[in-house]
N, C-alpha and C positions, 0 to 999 in steps of 0.2 A: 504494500500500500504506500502511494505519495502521499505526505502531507505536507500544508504550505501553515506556518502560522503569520497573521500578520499582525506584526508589534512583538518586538523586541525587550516587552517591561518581565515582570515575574512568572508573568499565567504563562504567556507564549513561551519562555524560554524552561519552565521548570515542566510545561509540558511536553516540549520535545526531549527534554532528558529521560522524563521518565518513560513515554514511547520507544522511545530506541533504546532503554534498557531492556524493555518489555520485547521489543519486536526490531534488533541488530538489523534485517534485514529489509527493513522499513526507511526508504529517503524520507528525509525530515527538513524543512529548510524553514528557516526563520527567517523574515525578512522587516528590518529595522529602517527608521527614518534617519537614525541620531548616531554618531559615530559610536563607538565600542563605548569610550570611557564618556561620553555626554552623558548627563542624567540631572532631571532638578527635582527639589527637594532636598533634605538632609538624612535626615534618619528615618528608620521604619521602627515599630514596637511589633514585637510576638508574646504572647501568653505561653505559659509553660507548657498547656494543654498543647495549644498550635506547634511548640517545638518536638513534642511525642509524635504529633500526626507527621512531620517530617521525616522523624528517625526512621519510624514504621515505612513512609513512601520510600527512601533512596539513603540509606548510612549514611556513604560516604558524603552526600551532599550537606548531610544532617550535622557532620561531625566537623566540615571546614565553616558551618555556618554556624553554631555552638562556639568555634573556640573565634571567632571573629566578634562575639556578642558581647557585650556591655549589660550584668546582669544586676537586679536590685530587685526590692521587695519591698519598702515601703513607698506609699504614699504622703507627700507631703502637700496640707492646704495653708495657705495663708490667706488670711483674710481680716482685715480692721487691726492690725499689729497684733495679730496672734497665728501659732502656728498648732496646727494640729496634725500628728502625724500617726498612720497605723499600717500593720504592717502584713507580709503575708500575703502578697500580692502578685508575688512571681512573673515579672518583668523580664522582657529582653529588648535592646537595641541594639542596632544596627545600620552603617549607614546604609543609605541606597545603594548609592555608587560601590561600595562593597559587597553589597549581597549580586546586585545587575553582574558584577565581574565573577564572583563564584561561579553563578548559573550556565556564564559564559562559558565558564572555561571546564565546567563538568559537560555541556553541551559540547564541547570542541573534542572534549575525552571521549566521550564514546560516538564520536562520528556525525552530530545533528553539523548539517550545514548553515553559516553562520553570514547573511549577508545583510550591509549597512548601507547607510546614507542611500536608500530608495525607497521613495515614496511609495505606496500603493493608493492610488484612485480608484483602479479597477480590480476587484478582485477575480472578476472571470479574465481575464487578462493575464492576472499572476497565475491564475489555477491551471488555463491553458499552459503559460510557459513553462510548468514544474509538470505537467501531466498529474494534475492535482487531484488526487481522489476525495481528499477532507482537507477544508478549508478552516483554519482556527483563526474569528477575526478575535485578535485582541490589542485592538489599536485603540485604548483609554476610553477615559468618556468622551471626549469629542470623535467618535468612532464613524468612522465616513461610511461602513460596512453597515452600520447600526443603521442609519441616518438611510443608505441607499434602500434598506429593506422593511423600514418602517411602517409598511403595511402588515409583513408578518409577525416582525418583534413587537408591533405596536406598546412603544417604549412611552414612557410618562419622563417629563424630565421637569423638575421640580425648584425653581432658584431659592435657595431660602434666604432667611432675612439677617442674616450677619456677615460681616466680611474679616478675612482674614488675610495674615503675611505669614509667609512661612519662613524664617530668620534661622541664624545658628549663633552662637557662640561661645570663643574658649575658654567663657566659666564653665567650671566644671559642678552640676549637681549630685548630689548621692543619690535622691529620690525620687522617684516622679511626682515634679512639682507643678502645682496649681497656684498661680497667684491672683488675687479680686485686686481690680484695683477702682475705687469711685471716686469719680473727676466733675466737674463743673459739667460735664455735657453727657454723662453718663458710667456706664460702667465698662472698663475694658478688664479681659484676662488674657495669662498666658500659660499656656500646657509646654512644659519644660522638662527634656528626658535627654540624657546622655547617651551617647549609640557611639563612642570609640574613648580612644583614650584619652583625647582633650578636646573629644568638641561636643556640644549639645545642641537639640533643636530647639529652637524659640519661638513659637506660633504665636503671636499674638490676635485677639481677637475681640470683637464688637461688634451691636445690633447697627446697621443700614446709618438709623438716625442719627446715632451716638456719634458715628464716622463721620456722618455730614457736618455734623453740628463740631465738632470737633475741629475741622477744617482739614482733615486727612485726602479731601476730593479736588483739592486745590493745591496739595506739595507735591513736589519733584520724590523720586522715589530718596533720594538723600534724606529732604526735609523731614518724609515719612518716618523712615529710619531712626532720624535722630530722637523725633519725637517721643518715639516707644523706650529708646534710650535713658529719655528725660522720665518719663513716667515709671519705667522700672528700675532706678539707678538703684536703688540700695537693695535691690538680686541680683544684680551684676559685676556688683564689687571692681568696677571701673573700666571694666572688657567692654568693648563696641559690639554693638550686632552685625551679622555679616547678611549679604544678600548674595544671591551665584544667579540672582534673575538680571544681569547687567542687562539682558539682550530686551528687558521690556523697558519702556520708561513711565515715568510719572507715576500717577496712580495705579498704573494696570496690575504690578506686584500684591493687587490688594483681591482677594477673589470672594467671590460669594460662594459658596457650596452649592453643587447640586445632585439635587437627591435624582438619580435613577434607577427605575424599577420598569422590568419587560415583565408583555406577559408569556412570550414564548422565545425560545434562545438557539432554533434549529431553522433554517430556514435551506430548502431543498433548490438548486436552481432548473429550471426546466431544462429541457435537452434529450439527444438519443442517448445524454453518458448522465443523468444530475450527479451532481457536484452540492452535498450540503455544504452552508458556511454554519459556522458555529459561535453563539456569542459568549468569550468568559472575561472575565476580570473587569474592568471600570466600563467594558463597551456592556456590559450585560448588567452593572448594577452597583451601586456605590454606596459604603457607608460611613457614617460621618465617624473625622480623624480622631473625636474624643475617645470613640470606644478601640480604636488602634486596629481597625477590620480592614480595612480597605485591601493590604498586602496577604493576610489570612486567607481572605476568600479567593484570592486571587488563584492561590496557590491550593485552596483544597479543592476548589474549580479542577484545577489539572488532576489532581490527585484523582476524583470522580469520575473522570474523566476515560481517564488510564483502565481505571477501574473497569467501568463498565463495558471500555474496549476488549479487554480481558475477559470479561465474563460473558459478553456475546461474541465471541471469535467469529468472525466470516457473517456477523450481521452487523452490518452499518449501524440500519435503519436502527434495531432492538436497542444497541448499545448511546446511540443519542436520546431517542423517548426516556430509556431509562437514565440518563445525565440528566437530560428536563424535569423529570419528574422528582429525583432526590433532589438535586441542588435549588429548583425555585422555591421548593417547601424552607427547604434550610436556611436557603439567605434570606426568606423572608424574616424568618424570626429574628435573624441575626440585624438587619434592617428595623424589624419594628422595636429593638432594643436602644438600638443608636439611635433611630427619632427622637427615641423617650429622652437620650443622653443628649441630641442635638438641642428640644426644645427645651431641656434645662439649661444651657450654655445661652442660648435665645435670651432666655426670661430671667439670667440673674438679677436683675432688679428687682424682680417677684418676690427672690427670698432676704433682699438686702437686710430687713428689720433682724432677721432670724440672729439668736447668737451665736456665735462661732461656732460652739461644740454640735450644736444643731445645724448649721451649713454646712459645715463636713461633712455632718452624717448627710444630709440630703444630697449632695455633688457623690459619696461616695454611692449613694445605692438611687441614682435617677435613672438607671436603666430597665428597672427591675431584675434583673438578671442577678444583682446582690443581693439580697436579702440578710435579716439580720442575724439570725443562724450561718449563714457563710461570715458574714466577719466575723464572726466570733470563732469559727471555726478558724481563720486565714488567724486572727490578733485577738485573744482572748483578753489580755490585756487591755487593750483599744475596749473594748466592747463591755466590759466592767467596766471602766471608769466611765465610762457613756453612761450607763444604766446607773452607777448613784451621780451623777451629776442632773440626770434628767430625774429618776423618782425625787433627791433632794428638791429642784424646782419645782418640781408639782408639788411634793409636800406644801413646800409653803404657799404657793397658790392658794393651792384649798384652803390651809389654815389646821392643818393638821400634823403631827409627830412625824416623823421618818421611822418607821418600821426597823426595830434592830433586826439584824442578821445577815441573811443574805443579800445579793445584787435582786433588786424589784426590776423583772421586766417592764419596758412601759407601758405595754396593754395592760398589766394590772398594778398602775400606777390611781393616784383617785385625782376627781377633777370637781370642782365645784362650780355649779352654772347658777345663779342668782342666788338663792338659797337653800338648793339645794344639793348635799356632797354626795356624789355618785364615787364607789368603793373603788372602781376599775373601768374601763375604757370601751367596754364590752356591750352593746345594745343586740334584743333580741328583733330581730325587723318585725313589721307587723308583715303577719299572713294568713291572707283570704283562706276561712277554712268552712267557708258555705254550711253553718250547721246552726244557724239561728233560727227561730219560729215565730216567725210576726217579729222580728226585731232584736226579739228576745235573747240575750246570752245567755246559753244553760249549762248544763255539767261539762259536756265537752271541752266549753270553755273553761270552766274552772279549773277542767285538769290539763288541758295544755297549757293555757296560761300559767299555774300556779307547780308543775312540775318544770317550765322553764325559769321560774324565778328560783327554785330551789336549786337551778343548775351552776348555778356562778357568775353569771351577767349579772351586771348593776340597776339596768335596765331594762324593763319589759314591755312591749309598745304592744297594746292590743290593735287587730287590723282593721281597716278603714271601717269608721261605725258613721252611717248614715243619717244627715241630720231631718229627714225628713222619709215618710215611705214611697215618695216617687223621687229619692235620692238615691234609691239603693242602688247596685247594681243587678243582684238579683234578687228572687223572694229571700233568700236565704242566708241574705247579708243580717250583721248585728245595726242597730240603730239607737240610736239616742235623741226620741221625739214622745216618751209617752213615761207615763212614771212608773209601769213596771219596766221599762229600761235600765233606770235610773236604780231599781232595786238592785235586776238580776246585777250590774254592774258593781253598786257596791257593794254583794257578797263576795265576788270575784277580788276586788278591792283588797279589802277585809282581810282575805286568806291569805294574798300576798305579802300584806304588810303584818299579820301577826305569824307567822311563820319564816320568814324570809328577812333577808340584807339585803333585798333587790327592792328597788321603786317602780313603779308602774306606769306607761302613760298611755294615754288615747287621743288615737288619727283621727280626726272628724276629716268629711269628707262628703264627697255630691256626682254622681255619676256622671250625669252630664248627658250625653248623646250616646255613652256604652252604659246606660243601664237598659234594666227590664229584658236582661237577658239570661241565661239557663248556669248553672254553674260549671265550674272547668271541664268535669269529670264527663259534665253532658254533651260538650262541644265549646270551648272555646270562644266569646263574643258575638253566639249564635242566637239570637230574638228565640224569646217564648215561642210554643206551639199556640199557647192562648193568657191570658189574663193580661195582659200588655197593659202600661201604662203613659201616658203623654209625658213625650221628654224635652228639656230645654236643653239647646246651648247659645255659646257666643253670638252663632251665628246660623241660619239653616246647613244640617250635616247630618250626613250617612254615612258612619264609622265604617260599614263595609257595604261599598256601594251593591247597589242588588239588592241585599242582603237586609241591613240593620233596618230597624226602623228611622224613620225621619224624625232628628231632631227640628223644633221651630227654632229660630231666634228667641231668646227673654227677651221681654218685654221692661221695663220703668219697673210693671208694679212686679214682677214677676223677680226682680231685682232684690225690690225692697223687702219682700216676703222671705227669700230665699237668707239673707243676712239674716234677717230678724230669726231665720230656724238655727243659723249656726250661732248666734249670741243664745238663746236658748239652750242649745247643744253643749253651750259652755258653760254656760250655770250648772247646768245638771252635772258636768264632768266635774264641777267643784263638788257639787252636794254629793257625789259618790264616792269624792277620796281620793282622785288621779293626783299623780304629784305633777304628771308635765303633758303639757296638749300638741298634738301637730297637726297643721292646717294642712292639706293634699292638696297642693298645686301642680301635678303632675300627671305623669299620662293620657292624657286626652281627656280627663276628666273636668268636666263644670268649670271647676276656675281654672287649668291647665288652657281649655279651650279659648280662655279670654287672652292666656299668655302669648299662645303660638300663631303669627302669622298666618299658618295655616287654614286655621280654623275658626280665627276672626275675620271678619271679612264687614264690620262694623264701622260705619261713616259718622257715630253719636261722639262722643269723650270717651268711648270705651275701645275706640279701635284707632288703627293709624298707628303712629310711631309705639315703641317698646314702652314708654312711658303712660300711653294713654290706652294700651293694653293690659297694663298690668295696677290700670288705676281699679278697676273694680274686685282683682282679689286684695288689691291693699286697702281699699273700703272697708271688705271685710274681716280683713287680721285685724284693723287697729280697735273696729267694734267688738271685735273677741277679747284681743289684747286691755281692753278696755273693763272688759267682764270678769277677764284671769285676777286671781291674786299677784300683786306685784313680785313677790320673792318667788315666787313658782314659774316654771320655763315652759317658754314657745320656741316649737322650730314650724317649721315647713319646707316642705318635701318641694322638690321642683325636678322637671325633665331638664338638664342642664344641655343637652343636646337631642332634637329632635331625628337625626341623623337621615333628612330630609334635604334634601338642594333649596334653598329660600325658608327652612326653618329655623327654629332656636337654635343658635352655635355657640358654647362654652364662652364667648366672648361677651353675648346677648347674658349669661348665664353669671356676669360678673355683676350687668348691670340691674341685674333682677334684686342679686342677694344683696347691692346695696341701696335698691330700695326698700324690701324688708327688713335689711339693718335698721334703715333712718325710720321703720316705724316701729320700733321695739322687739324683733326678731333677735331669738337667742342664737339660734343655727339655723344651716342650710343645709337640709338633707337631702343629696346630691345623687339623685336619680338620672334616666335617660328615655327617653324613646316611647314608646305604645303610644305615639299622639296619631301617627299613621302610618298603615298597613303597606306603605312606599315605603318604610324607613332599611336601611341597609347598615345596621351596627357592626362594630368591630368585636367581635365575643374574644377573651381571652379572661386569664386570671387577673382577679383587681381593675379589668379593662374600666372601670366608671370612677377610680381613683384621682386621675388626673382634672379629672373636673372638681373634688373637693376638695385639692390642693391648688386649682387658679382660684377658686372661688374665698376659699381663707386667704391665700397670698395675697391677693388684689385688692379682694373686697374689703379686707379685715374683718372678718366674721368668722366664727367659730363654724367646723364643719363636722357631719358626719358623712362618713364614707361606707359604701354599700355594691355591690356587685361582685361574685364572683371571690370572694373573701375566706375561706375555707380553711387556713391553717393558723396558729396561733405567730408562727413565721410572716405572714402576710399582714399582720393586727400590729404584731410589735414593728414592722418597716414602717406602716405608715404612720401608725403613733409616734414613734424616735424621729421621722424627717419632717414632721410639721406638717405632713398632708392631710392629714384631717385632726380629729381632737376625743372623735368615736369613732366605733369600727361596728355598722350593723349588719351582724352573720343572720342570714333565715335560711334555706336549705340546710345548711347542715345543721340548726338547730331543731331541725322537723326528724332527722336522722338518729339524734341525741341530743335529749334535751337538756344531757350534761356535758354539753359540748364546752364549754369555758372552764368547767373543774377538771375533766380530761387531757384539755388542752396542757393545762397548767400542770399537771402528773406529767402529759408524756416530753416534755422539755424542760421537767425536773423543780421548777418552780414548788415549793413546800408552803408558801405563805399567805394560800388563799382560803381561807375556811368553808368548810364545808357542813350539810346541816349535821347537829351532834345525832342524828338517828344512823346517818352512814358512813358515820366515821370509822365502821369495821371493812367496811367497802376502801374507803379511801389507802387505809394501810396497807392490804391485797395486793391494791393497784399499781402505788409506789412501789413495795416490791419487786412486783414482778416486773413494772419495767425498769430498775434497777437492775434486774439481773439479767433482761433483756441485752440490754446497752452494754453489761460487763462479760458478757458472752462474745457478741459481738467483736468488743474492743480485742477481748483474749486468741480470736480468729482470725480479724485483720493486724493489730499491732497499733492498732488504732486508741486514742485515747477516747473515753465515754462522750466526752463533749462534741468531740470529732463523727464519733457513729452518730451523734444526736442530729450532729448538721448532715451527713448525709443523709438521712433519713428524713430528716425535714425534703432537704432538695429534690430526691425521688421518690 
């Protein structure tokens, strides 16, 4: 077999080594733009993991690329004249231009032919002159191969919103360092790694506006230089920054990122012979520098590559489908990490407030991909002194002692919201469990309720209780419109609070256009067979066209009636004992309906801009608010993203929660989507996180976070980095409704009590996963804390 690679960078050149290791008698020819030793940029980063997957593809390559590397393990942050460092991070650099010369010259070892300074514009052209059977384009992101074929790869190319320089110089640092620095025009940083024996890269970086404003769009590339210079002098300890970009001028040294993502990476050319090309490395996908992927993917592209050539011997076709199929799954994920780490670098200003020991932590785990079980596992150390610095500040928050003994994870840290102290960070979500009768809450209730208060969360949210009977959504919802409501509620009340450390609250709520429908079990948002009732919303709407009933528009009085039922809804929540109420502005629901574009289509005060949509559920919070006792808490739930083209966007989502702030809103419980049956969400783990970490950072308002939330590893990340303030788990508390006491056993935490009836359960437990973990440890060589974090992780 011929193969032609085009582009000369990591992918093309580590893939023709390892083909012609694989198949000697395979012509290989790389064909390069840039002479042998041209290369820009300075260093590249590998993870330790990324240097195993090398050993395993090629030693020998593995072994001249190891002993070239510049290795370290900690991270260093700086920020507001503090340094925080932690360690356990297993780093490698390397320069470019080093590692380009190795590949070279392992390529030159076993025979790949090696030609430079030619352009390629045509790839059938090249493929013709080599008698090319596979075409490798990997000629960067500006990829002419990509670009020509863009119907097939149908590639997305994404400019995002900071600009960066890529600098070097010969200070030398030990760690990978992060510096914040906040100036008169905003915020710049620089990501600072050593890749030889006395040189380092220096990336400096900043949002679009910062730059502008800055005046960075009006210097010569010198001016630029020096500037950065002037702003980082005291980490540079008097060394100049270097630039190797002489061949650009002015501003152009300064690049904005851009994100590309294909959806298909094989593209076959017609003919009596086709000729695939194939897209890897920066032409097929790019990820942002913070997370150090860019050169990784590049390279396990080839690896995959190789692979599946390998395992489909004498089929083309099989061995491409199968390189498409694993590596778009893979880099996606590796893609949707770096986002997470891009849009943190984006929005340092978001967490500028935060204290140090807290920015750290948030920079060090914004990809998700950390979690707070893995630092601890990388820097035990690190991750103790994290956890009593962070329970000591909540202590006093609340107003309560520091717990002798152990490190307090910060999930079960206590928080106090007006007046009232929640024990731990733990909310049980409300969830629809369709088993009311005329409104009625009865035993069921009592025992799902009151067996998840007795499970270890501080909080218990009963699920949307209807403040009216043609509020519901279905017959079978709870309601809060009639005074045996108000009983069956305060039994349930009652048993929570005399048996239990957990507080209680209740969702009021109004269906809107999705009520007077059948429950889950029976169909999903599917209308009665019979007893229907007239629904109102924002605006006239059919939740499921066809299908739902037609909501009318409310009317004035239909307004005024509708408030007057949730101020009513709210007395009674007082007269039954709740300790904290939340308003349902969310999912397509009654006042959700007034929030979303979508589904206002209102020409009164009530529709039009974001403001004057979201005038009539702030009517009604403040007539609620008005009704609550003052030391007792309000949240409200809101869709923080409709994930609709023209709906609610996390942005809209900032300026909601700081109009519920301005009218006595305690939190924003930071939901998403069900507004409409169009919506296309991003499902993943914690995927609804990042909304109640813009919406605290921006807003300033306290959040709870919800979606997708499942391990006690997922509770403590977001609590330690400031993205929310709670964490509400419902699935897995429907699975066990001791999901917080469990939690807390199986990641060893000893300091949460439990009720004294099953404190013979409790000892069992710890046991056995004590001996769990020390089995474990005795079979890998593994330390306990170590099996715990892996266990966590998979």
């Amino acid at each position: 077999m011929n193969i032609v690679c085009i582009g000369g960078g990591p992918a093309g050149l580590y893939f023709a080594l390892l083909m012609k290791r694989r198949r000697p008698e395979d012509r290989i020819v790389v064909v390069e733009r840039n002479r042998p030793y041209d290369t820009f940029g300075w260093g590249v980063v590998f993870s330790d993991q990324t240097l195993g997957n090398l050993v395993a593809a090629d030693a020998p390559t593995a072994r001249t690329i190891l002993g070239a590397f510049n290795h370290w393990d900690d991270i260093d942050v700086f920020f507001r004249d503090r340094r925080i460092t932690s360690g356990g991070h297993g780093f490698c650099g390397i320069g470019r231009k080093r590692l380009l010369n190795i590949l070279q010259d392992r390529c030159a070892e076993l025979g790949v032919e090696l030609v430079f300074e030619t352009v390629v514009d045509d790839d059938g052209a090249v493929a013709a002159r080599y008698g090319a059977d596979l075409v490798i384009a990997a000629d960067g992101l500006n990829s002419r191969t990509r670009a020509r074929y863009a119907d097939t790869f149908r590639p997305t190319v994404e400019t995002r919103r900071c600009r960066f320089v890529w600098l070097g110089t010969k200070k030398k640092f030990a760690a990978f360092t992060f510096i914040f620095k906040e100036t008169p025009h905003g915020w710049f940083q620089a990501h600072v790694y050593q890749f030889d024996g006395d040189t380092s890269t220096f990336i400096v970086e900043t949002p679009e506006d910062v730059w502008q404003r800055a005046g960075l769009a009006d210097m010569t590339q010198e001016e630029g230089i020096a500037f950065c210079e002037r702003l980082f002098a005291d980490h540079l300890d008097g060394h100049p920054l270097l630039s190797n970009a002489a061949h650009l001028r002015g501003n152009a040294i300064w690049i904005a990122f851009p994100r590309i993502v294909c959806e298909r990476w094989v593209h076959w050319n017609a003919g009596d012979r086709p000729v695939p090309v194939v897209l890897m490395g920066d032409a097929a996908h790019t990820a942002h520098f913070s997370i150090g992927s860019g050169t990784k993917l590049a390279l396990e592209d080839a690896i995959e590559l190789a692979r599946c050539c390998g395992e489909h011997e004498g089929d083309l076709a099989a061995a491409l489908d199968a390189y498409q199929a694993s590596r778009t799954t893979e880099v996606l994920k590796i893609q949707s990490a770096a986002r997470n780490s891009m849009e943190w670098f984006e929005n340092v200003a978001r967490y500028g407030a935060l204290d140090a020991e807290q920015f750290a932590y948030s920079m060090l785990t914004r990809s998700q991909r950390i979690s707070h079980e893995n630092l601890r596992l990388r820097d035990p150390g690190y991750v103790a002194r994290f956890e009593d610095w962070f329970a000591a500040r909540a202590c006093e928050q609340a107003g309560v002692d520091l717990p002798p003994g152990a490190h307090v994870p910060p999930m079960f840290t206590p928080l106090r919201v007006r007046g009232l102290l929640l024990k731990n960070r733990i909310v049980v979500s409300p969830m629809a469990q369709y088993s009311a009768v005329d409104g009625v809450p009865g035993d069921w209730h009592l025992v799902h309720l009151g067996a998840r208060a007795l499970g270890g969360a501080a909080l218990v949210m009963a699920e949307m209780t209807c403040v009216s009977a043609d509020a519901r959504i279905t017959p079978d919802c709870p309601g809060m419109y009639a005074p045996a409501h108000t009983a069956a509620w305060r039994r349930i009340v009652g048993f929570v609070h005399a048996n239990s450390d957990a507080h209680i609250g209740l969702q009021l709520g109004h269906a809107g256009a999705k009520g007077s429908t059948r429950p889950m079990w029976d169909g999903i948002d599917q209308p009665l067979a019979d007893g229907n009732w007239p629904l109102v919303a924002a605006s006239e709407q059919q939740y499921l066209p066809g299908v739902s009933q037609t909501a009318r528009a409310a009317t004035g009085t239909d307004l005024d009636r509708i408030e007057a039922d949730f101020v009513r809804a709210t007395r009674a929540a007082l007269d039954a004992g709740f300790d904290w109420l939340e308003l349902h502005c969310a999912h397509g629901y009654l006042l959700s309906s007034f929030i979303s574009p979508l589904t206002n289509r209102r020409t009164d005060d009530y529709g039009g801009s974001l403001e004057n949509r979201c005038r009539y559920p702030l009517r009604v919070f403040r007539a609620m608010r008005a009704a609550w006792p003052v030391d007792r808490p309000m949240s409200v739930r809101i869709s923080a993203h409709d994930w609709v083209e023209g709906g609610i966007t996390p942005a809209d989502a900032v300026e909601i929660a700081r109009l519920f702030k301005a009218a006595g809103a305690d939190m924003i419980d930071c939901s998403s989507g069900q507004v409409s049956k169009l919506e296309q969400p991003t499902f993943g783990r914690m995927y609804q996180t990042p909304f109640a970490d813009r919406v605290r950072n921006e807003a300033g308002i306290p959040t709870i976070a919800v979606g997708a939330i499942f391990e006690a590893d997922h509770a403590n990340s977001i609590i330690a980095a400031g993205r929310a303030d709670l964490c509400a788990v419902g699935r897995p508390h429907l699975a066990d409704p001791a999901w917080t006491l469990h939690e807390a056993a199986r990641i060893g935490y000893r300091g949460l009590p439990w009720p004294k009836q099953y404190l013979a359960g409790k000892a069992q437990l710890e046991r056995n996963l004590d001996r769990e973990r020390q089995l474990a440890a005795a079979n890998t060589g593994a330390s306990p804390q170590q099996i715990a974090a892996r266990l966590l992780e998979g």
